[in-house]
NUMIKE-119115 format. One record per residue (C-alpha): residue number from 1; chain; x, z, y; residue in three letters. Coordinates in Angstrom, 1 decimal, decimal comma. Layout:
BEGIN
REC_NUM_A_X_Z_Y_ALA
...
REM end
This chain:
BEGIN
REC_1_A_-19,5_26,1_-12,5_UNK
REC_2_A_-22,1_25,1_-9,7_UNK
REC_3_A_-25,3_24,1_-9,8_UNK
REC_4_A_-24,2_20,4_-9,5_UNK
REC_5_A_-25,0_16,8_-11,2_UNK
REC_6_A_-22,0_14,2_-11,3_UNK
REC_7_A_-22,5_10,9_-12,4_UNK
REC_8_A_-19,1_9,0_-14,4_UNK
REC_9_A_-19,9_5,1_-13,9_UNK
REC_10_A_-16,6_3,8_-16,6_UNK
REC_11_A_-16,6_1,6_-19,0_UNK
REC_12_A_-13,2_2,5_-20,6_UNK
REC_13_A_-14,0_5,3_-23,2_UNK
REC_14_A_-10,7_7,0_-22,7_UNK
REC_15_A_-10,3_7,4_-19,2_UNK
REC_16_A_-14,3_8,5_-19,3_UNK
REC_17_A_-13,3_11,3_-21,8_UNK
REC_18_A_-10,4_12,7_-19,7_UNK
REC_19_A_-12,9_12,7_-16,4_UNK
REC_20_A_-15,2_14,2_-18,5_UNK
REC_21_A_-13,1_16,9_-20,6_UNK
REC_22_A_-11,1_17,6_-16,3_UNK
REC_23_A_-14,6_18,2_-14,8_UNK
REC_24_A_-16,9_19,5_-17,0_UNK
REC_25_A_-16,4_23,4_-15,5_UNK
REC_26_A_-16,7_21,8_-12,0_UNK
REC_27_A_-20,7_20,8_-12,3_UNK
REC_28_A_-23,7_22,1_-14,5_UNK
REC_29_A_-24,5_18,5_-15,7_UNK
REC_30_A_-22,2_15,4_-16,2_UNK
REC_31_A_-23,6_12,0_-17,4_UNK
REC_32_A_-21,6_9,1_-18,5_UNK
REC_33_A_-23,0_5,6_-18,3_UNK
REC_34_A_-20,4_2,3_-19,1_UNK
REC_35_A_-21,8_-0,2_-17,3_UNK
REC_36_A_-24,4_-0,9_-13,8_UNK
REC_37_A_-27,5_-1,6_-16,0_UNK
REC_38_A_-27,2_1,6_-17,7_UNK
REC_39_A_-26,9_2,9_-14,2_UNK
REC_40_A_-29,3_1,7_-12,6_UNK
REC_41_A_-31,5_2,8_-15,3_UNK
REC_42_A_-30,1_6,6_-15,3_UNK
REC_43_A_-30,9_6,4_-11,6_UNK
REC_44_A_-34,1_5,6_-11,8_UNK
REC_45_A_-35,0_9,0_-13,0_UNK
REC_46_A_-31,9_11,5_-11,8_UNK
REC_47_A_-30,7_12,4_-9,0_UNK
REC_48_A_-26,9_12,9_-9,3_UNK
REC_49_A_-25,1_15,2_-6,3_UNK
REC_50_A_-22,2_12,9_-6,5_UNK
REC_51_A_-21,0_9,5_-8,5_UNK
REC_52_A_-17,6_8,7_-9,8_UNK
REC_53_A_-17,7_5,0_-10,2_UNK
REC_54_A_-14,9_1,8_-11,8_UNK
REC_55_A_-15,3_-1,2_-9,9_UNK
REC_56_A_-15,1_-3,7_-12,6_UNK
REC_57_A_-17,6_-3,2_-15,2_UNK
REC_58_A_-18,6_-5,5_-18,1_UNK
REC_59_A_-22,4_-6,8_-15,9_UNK
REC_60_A_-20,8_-6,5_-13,0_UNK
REC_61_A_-19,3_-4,9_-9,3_UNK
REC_62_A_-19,5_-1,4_-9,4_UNK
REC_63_A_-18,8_-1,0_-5,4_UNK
REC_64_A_-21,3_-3,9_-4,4_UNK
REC_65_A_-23,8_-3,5_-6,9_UNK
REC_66_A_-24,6_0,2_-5,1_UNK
REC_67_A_-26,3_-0,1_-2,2_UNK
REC_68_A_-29,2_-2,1_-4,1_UNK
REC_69_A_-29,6_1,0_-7,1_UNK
REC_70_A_-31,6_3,6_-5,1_UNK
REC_71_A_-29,0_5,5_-4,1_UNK
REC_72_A_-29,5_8,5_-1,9_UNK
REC_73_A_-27,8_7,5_1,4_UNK
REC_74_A_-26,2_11,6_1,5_UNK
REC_75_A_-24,9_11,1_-1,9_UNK
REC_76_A_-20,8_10,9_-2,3_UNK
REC_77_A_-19,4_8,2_-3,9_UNK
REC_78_A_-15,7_8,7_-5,3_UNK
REC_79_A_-14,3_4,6_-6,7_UNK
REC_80_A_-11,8_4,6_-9,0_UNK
REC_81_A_-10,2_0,9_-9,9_UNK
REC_82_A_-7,3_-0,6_-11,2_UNK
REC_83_A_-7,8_-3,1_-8,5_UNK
REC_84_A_-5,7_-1,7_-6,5_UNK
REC_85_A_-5,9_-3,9_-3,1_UNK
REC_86_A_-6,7_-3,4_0,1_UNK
REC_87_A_-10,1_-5,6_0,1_UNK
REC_88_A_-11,0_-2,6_-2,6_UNK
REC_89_A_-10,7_0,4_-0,5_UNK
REC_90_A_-12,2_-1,1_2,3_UNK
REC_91_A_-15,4_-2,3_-0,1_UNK
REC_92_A_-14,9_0,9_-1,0_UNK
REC_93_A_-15,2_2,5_2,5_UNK
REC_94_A_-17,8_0,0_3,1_UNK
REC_95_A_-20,4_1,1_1,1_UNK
REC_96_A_-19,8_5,0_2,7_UNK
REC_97_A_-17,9_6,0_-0,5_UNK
REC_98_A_-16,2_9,5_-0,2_UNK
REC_99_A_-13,2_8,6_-1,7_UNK
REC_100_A_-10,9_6,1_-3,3_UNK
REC_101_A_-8,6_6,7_-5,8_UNK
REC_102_A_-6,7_3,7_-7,5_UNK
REC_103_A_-5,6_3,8_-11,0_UNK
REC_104_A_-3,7_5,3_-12,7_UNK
REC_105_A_-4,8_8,6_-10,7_UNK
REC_106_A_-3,6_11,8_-10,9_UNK
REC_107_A_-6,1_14,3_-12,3_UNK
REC_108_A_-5,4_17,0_-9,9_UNK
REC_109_A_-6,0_14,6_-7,0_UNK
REC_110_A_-9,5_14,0_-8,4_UNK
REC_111_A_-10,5_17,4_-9,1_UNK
REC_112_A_-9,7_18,2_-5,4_UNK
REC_113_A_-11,9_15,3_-4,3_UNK
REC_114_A_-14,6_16,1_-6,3_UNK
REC_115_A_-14,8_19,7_-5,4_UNK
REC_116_A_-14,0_18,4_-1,6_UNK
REC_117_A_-17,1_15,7_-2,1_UNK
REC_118_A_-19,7_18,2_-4,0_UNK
REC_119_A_-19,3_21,0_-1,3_UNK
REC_120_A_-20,3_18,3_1,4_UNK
REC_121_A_-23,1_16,6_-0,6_UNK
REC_122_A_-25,5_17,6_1,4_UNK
REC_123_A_-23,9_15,9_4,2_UNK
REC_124_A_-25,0_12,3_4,8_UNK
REC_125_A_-21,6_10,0_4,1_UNK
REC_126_A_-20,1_8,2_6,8_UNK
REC_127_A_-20,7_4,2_6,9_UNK
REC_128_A_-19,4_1,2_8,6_UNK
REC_129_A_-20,2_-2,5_8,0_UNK
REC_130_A_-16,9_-3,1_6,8_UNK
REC_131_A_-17,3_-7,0_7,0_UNK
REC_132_A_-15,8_-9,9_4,6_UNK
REC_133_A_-12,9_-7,9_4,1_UNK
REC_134_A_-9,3_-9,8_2,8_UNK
REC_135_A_-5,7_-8,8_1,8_UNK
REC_136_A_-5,0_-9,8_5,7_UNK
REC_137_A_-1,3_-10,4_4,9_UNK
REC_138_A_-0,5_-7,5_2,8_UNK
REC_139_A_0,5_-8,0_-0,8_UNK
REC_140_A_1,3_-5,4_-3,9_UNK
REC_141_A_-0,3_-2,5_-5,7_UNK
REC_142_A_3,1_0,2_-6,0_UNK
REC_143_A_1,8_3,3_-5,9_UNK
REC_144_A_3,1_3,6_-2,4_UNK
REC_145_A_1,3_0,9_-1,0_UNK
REC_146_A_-1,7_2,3_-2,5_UNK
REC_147_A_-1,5_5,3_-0,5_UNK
REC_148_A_-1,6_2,5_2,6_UNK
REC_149_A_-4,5_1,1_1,7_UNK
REC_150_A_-6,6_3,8_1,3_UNK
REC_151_A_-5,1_5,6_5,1_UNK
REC_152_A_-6,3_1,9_6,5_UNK
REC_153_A_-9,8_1,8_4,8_UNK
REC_154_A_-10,2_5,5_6,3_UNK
REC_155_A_-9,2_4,6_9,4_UNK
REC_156_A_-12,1_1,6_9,3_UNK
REC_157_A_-14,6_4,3_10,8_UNK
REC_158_A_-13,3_5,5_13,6_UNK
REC_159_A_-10,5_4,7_16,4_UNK
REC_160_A_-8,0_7,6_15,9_UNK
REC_161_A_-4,3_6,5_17,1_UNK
REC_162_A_-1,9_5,7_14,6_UNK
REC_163_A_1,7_5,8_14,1_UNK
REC_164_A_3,4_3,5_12,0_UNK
REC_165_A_6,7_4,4_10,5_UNK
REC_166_A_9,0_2,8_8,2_UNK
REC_167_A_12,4_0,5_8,4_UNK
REC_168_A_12,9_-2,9_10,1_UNK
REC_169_A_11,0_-5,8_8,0_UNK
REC_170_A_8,7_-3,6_5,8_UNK
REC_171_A_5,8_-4,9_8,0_UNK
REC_172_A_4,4_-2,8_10,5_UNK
REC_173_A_3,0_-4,9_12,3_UNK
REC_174_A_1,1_-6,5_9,6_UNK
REC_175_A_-0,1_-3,2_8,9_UNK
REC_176_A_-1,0_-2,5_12,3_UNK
REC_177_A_-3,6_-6,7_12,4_UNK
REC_178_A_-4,9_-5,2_9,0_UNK
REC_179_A_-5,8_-1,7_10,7_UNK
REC_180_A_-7,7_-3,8_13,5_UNK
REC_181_A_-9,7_-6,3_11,3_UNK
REC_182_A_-10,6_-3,7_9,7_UNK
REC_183_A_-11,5_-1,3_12,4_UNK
REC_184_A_-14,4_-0,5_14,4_UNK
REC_185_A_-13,0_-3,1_17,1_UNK
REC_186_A_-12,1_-6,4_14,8_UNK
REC_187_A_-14,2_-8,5_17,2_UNK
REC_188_A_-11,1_-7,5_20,2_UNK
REC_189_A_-8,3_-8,9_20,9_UNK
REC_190_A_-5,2_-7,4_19,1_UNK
REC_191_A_-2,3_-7,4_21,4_UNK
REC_192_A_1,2_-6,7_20,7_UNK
REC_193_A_4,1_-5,7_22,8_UNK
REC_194_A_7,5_-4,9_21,9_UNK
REC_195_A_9,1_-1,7_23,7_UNK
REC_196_A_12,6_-2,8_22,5_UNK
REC_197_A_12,3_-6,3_24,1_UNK
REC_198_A_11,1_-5,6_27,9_UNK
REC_199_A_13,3_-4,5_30,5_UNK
REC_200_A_13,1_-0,8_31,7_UNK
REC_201_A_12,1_-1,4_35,0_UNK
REC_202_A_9,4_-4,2_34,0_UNK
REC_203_A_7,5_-1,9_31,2_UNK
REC_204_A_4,9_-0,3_33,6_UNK
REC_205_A_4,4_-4,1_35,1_UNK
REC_206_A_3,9_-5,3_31,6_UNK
REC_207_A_1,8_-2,3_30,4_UNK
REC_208_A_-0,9_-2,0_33,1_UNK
REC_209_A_-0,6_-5,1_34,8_UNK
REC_210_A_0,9_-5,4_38,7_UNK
REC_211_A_-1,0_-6,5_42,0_UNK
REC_212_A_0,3_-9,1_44,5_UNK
REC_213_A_3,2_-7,8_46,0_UNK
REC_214_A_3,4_-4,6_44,5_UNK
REC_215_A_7,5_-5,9_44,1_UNK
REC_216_A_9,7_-8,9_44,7_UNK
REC_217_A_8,5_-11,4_42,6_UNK
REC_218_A_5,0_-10,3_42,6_UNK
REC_219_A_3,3_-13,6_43,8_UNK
REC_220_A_0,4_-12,9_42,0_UNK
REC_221_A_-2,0_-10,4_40,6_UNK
REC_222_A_-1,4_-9,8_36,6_UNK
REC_223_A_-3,3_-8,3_34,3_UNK
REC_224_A_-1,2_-6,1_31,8_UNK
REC_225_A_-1,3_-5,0_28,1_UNK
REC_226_A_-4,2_-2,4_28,5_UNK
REC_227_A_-6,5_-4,8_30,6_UNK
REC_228_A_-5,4_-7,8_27,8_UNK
REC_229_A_-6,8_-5,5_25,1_UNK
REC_230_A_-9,8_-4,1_26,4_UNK
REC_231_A_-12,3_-3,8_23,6_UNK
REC_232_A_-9,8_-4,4_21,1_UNK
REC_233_A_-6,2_-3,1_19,6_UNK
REC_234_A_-3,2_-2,6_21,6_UNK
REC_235_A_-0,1_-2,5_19,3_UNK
REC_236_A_3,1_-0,5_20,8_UNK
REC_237_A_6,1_-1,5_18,6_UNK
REC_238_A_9,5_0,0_18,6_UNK
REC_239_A_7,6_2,7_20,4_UNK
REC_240_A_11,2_4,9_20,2_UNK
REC_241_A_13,0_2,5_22,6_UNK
REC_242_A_10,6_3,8_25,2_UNK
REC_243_A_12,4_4,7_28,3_UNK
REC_244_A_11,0_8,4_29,6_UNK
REC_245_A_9,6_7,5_32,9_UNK
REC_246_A_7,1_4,9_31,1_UNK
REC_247_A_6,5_7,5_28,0_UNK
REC_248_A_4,9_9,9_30,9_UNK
REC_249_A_2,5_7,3_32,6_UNK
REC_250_A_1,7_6,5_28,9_UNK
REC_251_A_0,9_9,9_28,0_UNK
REC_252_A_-1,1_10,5_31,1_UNK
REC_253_A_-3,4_7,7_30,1_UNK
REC_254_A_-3,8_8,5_26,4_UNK
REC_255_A_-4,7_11,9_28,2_UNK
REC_256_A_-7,4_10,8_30,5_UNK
REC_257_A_-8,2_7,0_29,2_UNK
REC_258_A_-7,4_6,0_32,7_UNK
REC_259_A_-4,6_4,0_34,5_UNK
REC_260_A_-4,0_1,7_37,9_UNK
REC_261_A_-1,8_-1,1_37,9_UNK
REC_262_A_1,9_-0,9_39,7_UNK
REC_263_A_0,8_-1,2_43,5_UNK
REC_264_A_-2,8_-0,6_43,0_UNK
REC_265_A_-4,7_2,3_43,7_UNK
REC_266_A_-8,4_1,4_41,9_UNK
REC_267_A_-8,7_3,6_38,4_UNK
REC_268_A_-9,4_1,2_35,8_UNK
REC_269_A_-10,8_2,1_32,1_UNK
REC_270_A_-8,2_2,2_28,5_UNK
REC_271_A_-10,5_0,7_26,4_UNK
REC_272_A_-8,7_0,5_23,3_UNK
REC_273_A_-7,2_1,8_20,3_UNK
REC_274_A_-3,5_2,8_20,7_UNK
REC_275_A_-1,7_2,1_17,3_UNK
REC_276_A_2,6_1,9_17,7_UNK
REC_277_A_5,1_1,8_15,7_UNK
REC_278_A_8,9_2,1_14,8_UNK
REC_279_A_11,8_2,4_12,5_UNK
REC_280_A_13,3_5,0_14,2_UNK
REC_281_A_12,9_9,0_13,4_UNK
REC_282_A_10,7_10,2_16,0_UNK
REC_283_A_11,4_13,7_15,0_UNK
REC_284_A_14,9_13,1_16,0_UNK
REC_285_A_14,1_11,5_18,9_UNK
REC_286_A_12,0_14,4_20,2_UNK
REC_287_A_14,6_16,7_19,2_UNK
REC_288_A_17,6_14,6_21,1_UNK
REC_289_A_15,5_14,6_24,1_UNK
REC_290_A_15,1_11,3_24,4_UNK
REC_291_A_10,9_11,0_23,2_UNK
REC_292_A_8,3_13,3_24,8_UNK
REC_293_A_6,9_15,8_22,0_UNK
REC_294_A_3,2_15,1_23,6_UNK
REC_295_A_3,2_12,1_23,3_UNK
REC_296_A_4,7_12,1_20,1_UNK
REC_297_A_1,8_14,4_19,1_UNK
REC_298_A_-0,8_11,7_21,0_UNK
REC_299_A_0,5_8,6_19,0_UNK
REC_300_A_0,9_11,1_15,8_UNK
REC_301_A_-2,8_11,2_15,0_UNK
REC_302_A_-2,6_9,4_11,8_UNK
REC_303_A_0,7_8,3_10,8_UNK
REC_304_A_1,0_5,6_8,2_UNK
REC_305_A_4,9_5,2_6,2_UNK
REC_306_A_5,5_2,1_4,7_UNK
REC_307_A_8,0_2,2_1,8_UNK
REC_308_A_11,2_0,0_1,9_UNK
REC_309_A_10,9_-3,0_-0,9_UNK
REC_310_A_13,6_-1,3_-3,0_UNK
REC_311_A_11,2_1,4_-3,4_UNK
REC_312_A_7,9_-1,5_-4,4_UNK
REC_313_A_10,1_-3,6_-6,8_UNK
REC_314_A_7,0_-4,2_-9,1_UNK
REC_315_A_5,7_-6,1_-6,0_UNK
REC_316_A_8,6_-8,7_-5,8_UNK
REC_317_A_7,1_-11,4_-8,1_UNK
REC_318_A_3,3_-10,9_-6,2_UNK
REC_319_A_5,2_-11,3_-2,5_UNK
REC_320_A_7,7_-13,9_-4,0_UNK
REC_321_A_4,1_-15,6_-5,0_UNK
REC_322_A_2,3_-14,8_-1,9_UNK
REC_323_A_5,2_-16,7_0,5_UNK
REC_324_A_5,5_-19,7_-1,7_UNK
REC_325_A_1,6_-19,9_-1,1_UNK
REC_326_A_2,2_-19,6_2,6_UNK
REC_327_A_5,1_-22,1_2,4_UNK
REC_328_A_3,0_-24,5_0,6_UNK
REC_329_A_0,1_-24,2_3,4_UNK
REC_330_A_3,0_-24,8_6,1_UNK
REC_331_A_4,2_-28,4_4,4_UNK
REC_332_A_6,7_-26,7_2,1_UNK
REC_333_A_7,3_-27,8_-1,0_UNK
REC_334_A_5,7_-25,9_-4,2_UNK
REC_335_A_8,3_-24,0_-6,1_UNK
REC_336_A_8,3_-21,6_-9,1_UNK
REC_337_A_10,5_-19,5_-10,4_UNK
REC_338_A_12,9_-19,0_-13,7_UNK
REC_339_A_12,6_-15,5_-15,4_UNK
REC_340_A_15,9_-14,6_-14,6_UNK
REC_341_A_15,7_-15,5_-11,2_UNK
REC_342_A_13,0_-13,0_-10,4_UNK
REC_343_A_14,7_-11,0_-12,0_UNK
REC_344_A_17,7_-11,3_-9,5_UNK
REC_345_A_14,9_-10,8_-6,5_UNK
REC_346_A_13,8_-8,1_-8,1_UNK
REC_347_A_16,8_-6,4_-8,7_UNK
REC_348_A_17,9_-6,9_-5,4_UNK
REC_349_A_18,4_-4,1_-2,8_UNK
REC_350_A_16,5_-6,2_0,1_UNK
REC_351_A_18,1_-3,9_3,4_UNK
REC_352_A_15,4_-6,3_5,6_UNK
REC_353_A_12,4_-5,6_3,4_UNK
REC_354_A_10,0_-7,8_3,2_UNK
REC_355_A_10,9_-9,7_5,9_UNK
REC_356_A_14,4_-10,6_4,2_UNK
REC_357_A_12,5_-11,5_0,8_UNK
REC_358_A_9,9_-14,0_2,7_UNK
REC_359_A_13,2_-15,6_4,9_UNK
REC_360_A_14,8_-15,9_1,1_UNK
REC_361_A_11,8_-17,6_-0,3_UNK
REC_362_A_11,4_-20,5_2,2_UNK
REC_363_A_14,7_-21,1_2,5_UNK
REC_364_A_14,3_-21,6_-1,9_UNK
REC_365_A_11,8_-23,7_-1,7_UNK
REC_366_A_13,4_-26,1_1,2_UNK
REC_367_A_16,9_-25,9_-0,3_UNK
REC_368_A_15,9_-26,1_-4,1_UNK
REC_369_A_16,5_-29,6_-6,3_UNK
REC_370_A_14,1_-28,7_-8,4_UNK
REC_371_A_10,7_-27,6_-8,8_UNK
REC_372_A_11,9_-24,5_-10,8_UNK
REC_373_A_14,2_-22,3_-8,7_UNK
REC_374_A_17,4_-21,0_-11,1_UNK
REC_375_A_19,2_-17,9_-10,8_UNK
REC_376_A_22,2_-20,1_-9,2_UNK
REC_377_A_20,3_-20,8_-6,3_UNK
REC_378_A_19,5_-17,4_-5,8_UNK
REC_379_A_22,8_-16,2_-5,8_UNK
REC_380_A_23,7_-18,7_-3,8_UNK
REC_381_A_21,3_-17,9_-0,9_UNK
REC_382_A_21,8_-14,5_-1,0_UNK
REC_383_A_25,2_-15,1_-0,5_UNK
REC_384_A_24,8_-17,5_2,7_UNK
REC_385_A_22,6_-14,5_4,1_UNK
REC_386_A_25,9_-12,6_4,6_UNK
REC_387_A_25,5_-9,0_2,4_UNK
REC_388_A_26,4_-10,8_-1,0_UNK
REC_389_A_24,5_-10,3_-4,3_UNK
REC_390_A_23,4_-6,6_-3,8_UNK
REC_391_A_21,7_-5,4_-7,1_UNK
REC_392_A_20,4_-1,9_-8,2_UNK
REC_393_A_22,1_-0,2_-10,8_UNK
REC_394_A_20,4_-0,7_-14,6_UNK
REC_395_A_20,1_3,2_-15,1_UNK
REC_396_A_17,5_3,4_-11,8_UNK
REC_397_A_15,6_0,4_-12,8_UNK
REC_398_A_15,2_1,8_-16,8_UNK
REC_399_A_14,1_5,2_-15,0_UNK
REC_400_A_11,6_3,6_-12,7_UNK
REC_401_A_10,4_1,7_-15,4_UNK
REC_402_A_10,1_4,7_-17,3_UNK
REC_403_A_8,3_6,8_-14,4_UNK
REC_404_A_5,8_3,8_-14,3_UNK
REC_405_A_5,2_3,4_-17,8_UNK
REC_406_A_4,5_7,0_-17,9_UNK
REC_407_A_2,4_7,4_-15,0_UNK
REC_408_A_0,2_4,9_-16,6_UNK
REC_409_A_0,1_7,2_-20,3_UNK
REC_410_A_-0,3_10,6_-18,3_UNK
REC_411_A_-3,1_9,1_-17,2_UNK
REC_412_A_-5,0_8,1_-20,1_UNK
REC_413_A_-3,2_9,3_-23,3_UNK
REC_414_A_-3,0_13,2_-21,8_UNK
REC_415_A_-3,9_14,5_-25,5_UNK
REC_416_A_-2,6_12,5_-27,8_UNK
REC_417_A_0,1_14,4_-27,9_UNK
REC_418_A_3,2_11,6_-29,1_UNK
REC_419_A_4,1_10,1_-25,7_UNK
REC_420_A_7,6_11,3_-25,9_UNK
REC_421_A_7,9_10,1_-29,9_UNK
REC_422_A_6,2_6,6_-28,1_UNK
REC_423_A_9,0_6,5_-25,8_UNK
REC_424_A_11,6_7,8_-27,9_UNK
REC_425_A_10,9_4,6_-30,1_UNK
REC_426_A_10,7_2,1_-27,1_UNK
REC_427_A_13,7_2,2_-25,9_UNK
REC_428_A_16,0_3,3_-29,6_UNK
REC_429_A_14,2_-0,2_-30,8_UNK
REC_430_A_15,3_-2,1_-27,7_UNK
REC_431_A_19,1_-0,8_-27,7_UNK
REC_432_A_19,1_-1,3_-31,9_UNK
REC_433_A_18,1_-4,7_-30,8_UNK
REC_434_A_20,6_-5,4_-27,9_UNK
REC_435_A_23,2_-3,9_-30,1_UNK
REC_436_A_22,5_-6,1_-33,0_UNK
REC_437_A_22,1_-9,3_-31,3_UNK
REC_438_A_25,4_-8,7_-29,3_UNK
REC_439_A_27,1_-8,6_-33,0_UNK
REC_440_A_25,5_-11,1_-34,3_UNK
REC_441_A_23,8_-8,9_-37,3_UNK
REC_442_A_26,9_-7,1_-38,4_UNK
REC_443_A_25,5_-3,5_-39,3_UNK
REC_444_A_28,8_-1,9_-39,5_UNK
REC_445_A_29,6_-3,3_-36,3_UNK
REC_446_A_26,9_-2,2_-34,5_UNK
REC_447_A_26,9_1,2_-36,1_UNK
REC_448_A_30,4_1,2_-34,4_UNK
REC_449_A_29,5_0,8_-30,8_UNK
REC_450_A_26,4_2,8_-30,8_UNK
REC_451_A_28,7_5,8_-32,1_UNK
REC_452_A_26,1_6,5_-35,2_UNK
REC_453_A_26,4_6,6_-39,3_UNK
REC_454_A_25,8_3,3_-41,0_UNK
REC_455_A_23,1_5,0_-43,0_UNK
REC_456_A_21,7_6,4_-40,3_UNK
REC_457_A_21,3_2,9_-38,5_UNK
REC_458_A_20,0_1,7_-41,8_UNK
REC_459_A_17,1_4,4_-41,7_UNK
REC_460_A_16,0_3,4_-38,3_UNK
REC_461_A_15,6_-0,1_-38,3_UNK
REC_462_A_13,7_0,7_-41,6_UNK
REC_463_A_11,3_3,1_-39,4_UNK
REC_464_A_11,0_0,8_-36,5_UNK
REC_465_A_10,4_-2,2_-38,6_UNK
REC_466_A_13,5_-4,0_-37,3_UNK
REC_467_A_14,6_-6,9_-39,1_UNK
REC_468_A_18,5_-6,7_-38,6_UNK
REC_469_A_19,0_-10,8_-39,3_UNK
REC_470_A_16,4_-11,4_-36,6_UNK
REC_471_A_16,6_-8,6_-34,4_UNK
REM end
């Protein structure tokens, strides 16, 4: 134990119990206050060495209400919220916070931060005026995406190159507009070029721009990618179909921040932040041959994965949302969507990501009779895209299901000690149920196909309250 204060901002008595019972041996004093006017009022007379603070509290915003409490500007802030977007980690970045964890969090994970966070307390926190920050096109709060946020919001304060990986259509370049508004250089240009798309010999051209009659064709002087982008964000995507005579001119300016233009001789300034991208395995690539390791190392600063959809299927119904929004805004007519239908999106195996699911979703609304889009119509458009009705198998949906429900008990429940009993009778009352509604009541029946006793079925719907005529 150190010599150390920590203040717990939480309204939520449980969670503030487990923080409290996980970190008491890591400080000599730790308060707990629920709300900012209780706060405020603890501030005015302590001084903590570091806060752990919930963003929404019952009188209001625990990240903006801050900077007005008399906080010392070298004190760590660690948020925790269940508001798990990207606008939140870059408030919380905004106000100089130390960390962000979203909830559920993992206890671990917290105690490292806080230790991390107390031995630098004396260390005035790094700020940035983070702006009027917005989702900027990305949608969901999966675990995995929360990882993404909080890599972007760290990445607000300085102008580190980044790597993007992750298949075709989870959105990398979406990723890669949200890393720039949120960035150091928002008020740049962002400009995009695709490695895959441009002729071999026209790259270096396209890349640093050519002079008048540096080749045939050149009537003109042109200004290329890096001079477009100056003071702002040049994106690099499909960055693995780089050819090896442009990935060494590339390297030599990432290397010196200098470059000329095909046929010119004058040195000209790289004044941006390199951030590229691809969906295919660089490792491999370097190993093959066919990608320079230094470079890879120079793009590798910060790399970012995105997960595939199938791996986010909580998010479905939120993107499914998000593009009928968008569709709307574009002269599309408004749609919504029957239960079992999203259930069809979202049991889908979406091999183009997000990209497919948005393509899907317009082509719903413009197709669609009626307001409220039916599972037929689904099926019917996932059909016409050519890969059929491709659907996860039941068993890994009940286990992610499981793995999420959980995550969320771990996290708050750690000592009640009946989580497995809990789960136990979650899913024996759904299956009793199933069963019994599949026979239409009939006890013997249903004793029959679940492989049990008759009395023994008897006992459990008695002990799980199940009323077998109206299961």
């Amino acid at each position: 134990m150190n010599g150390k204060t920590i203040l717990l901002v939480e309204d939520d008595p449980a969670i503030a119990l487990i923080i409290r019972e996980t970190l008491t041996g890591e400080c000599a004093i730790f308060a707990s206050v629920a709300s900012v006017g209780e706060r405020n009022a603890w501030l005015a007379d302590n001084r903590p060495d570091l806060i752990i603070t919930d963003v929404v509290l019952p009188d209001g915003d625990g990240i903006d209400s801050l900077p007005g409490a008399g906080v010392d500007p070298q004190t760590p802030v660690i948020v925790l919220s269940a508001q798990n977007t990207l606008d939140t980690a870059v408030r919380a970045t905004g106000i100089g916070s130390y960390d962000y964890l979203p909830k559920p969090f993992d206890l671990e994970e917290l105690t490292a931060s806080v230790r991390a966070a107390l031995e630098r307390s004396n260390q005035p926190p790094t700020k940035a005026d983070s702006g009027q920050a917005d989702s900027h096109g990305l949608v969901g709060r999966a675990p995995a995406m929360q990882a993404v946020y909080r890599t972007i919001a760290r990445l607000a304060t300085n102008d580190l190159a980044v790597l993007i990986l992750g298949e075709s259509g989870t959105g990398k370049e979406v990723v890669a507009r949200a890393i720039h508004a949120t960035g150091l250089r928002r008020t740049g240009p962002f400009v995009a070029i695709n490695m895959a798309a441009i002729p071999r010999e026209l790259i270096e051209a396209e890349l640093f721009g050519h002079e008048k009659g540096a080749f045939t064709g050149a009537h003109s002087r042109n200004a290329g990618r890096f001079e477009q982008a100056a003071g702002g964000t040049l994106f690099l995507d499909e960055i693995g179909d780089m050819p090896l005579e442009a990935q060494t001119r590339l390297l030599r300016v990432l290397q010196t921040n200098e470059y000329s233009t095909v046929g010119g001789s004058q040195a000209l300034r790289a004044d941006v932040r390199v951030i590229a991208a691809t969906h295919r395995d660089m490792r491999t690539l370097v190993a093959d041959g066919r990608f320079r390791e230094d470079l890879f190392y120079r793009l590798n600063v910060i790399p970012v994965t995105l997960p595939p959809l199938r791996d986010r299927r909580s998010d479905i119904a939120a993107l499914v949302r998000h593009f009928v929004d968008a569709g709307r805004h574009s002269g599309l007519p408004d749609r919504q969507f029957a239960p079992d239908a999203m259930q069809l999106l979202e049991r889908h195996d979406w091999p183009g990501n997000v990209r497919e699911l948005g393509n899907v979703v317009q082509r719903l609304a413009v197709l669609s009779r009626d307001t409220v889009v039916g599972v037929r119509d689904v099926e019917s458009v996932l059909r016409e895209n050519g890969e059929g009705v491709s659907i996860a198998e039941p068993a890994h949906l009940i286990a992610r299901a499981i793995d999420d429900w959980a995550r969320e008990k771990l996290a708050v429940s750690e000592h009640d000690g009946e989580i497995h009993e809990q789960l136990e009778a979650i899913v024996e009352a759904a299956l009793l149920r199933r069963t019994l509604r599949e026979v239409r009541g009939n006890q013997l029946e249903a004793a029959r196909r679940l492989g049990i006793n008759r009395n023994t079925l008897r006992k459990r719907l008695g002990q799980l309250a199940i009323d077998p005529s109206h299961p």
